[in-house]
C-alpha positions in Angstrom: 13.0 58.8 -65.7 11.3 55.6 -66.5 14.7 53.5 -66.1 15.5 55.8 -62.4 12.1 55.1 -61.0 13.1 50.9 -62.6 16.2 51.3 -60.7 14.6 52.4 -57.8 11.6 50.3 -57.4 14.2 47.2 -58.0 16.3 48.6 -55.1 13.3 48.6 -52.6 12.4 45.5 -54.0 15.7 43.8 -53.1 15.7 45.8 -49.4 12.3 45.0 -48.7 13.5 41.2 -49.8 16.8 41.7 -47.8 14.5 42.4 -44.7 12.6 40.1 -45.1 14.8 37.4 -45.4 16.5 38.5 -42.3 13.3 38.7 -40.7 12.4 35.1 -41.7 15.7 33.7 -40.2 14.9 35.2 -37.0 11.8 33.8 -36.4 12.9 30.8 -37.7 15.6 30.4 -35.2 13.3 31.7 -32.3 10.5 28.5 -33.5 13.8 26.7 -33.5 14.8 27.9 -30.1 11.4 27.5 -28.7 10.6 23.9 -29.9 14.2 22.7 -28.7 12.6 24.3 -25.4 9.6 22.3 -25.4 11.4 19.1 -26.3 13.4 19.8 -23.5 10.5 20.7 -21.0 8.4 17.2 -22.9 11.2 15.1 -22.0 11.8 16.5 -18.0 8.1 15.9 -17.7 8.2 12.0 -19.4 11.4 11.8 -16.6 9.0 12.6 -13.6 5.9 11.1 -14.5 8.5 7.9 -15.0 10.1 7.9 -12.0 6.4 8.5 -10.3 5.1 5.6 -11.7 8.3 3.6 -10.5 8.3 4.6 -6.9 4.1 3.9 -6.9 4.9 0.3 -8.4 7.3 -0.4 -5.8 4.8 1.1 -3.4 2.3 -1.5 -4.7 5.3 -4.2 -4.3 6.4 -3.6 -0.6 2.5 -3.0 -0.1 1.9 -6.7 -1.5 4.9 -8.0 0.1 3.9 -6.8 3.7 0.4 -8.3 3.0 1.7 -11.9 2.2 4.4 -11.4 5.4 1.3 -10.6 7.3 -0.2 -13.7 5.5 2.6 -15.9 6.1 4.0 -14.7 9.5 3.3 -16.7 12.3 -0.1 -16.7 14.2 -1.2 -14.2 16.9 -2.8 -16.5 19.6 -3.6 -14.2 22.0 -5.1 -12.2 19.6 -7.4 -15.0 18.1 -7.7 -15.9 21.9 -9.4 -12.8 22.8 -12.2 -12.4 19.9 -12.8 -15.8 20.2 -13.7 -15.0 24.1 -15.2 -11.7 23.0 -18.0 -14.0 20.7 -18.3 -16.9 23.5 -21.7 -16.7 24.7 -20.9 -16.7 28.6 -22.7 -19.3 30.0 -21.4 -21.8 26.9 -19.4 -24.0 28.5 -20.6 -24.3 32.0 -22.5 -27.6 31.7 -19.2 -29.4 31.9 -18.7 -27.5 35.5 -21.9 -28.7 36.6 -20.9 -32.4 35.4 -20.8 -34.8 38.5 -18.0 -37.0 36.4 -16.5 -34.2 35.8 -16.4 -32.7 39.5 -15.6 -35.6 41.3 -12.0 -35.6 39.6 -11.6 -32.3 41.2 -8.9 -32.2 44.0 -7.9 -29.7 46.5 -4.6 -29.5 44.7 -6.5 -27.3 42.2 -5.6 -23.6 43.6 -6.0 -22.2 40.1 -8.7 -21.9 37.6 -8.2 -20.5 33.9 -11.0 -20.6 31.9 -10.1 -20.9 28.2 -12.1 -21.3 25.4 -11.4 -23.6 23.1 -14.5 -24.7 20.5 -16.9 -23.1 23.0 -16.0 -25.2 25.9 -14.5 -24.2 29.5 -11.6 -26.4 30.0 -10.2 -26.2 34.0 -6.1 -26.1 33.7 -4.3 -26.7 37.1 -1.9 -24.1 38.6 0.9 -27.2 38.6 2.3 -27.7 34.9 -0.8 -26.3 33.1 -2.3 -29.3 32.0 -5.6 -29.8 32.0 -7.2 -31.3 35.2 -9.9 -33.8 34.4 -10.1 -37.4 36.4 -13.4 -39.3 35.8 -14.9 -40.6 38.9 -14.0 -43.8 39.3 
């Protein structure tokens, strides 16, 4: 009896190893399955997270490049016209009005008066040609 029960624990030795051995290869190739899973999932995530940072650094490029247009473009005159006459003090300027030199050039040809100001100062520009009027007294 000594060499059936042998026989036998040998045989449920080899079918417990035949199990397990099976059993190993399974979870092997599931660990296998799984990781080429997460490579897969790793590698779609480093694609996005690329293609993020590309489209924010050419964000940050036409952002820059619109700055140094703004920069570079050309002047807004009316613009800088308008805050300068928005920080004028108003009555700046009107010593020049009040200037007898300055009056006696005056004509009755003047029909318009446009008061600019350039440096602080009122300058009187004449309805014909728009240059300034300004004849000392003789």
């Amino acid at each position: 009896m000594s060499d059936e029960k042998l026989t036998a624990a040998i045989a449920e030795i080899q079918d417990i190893r035949k199990f397990n051995v099976t059993r190993f290869n399974e979870l092997s190739q599931q660990l296998d399955n799984r990781f080429q899973e997460l490579s897969k999932q790793l590698y779609e995530i480093q694609e996005r997270l690329a293609e993020k940072e590309a489209r924010e650094q050419q964000e940050a490029l036409r952002l820059q490049r619109r700055i140094i247009a703004e920069k570079l473009g050309p002047p807004d005159y009316e613009a800088d016209q308008h805050r300068a006459s928005e920080q004028r003090f108003s009555p700046s300027g009107d010593w020049i009005l009040k200037d007898p030199s300055f009056c006696t050039g005056l004509t009755h040809e003047t029909r318009h008066i446009v008061h600019c100001t350039c440096m602080a100062c009122r300058v009187l520009v004449s309805r014909r040609g728009g240059n300034p009027v300004f004849r000392p007294g003789k």
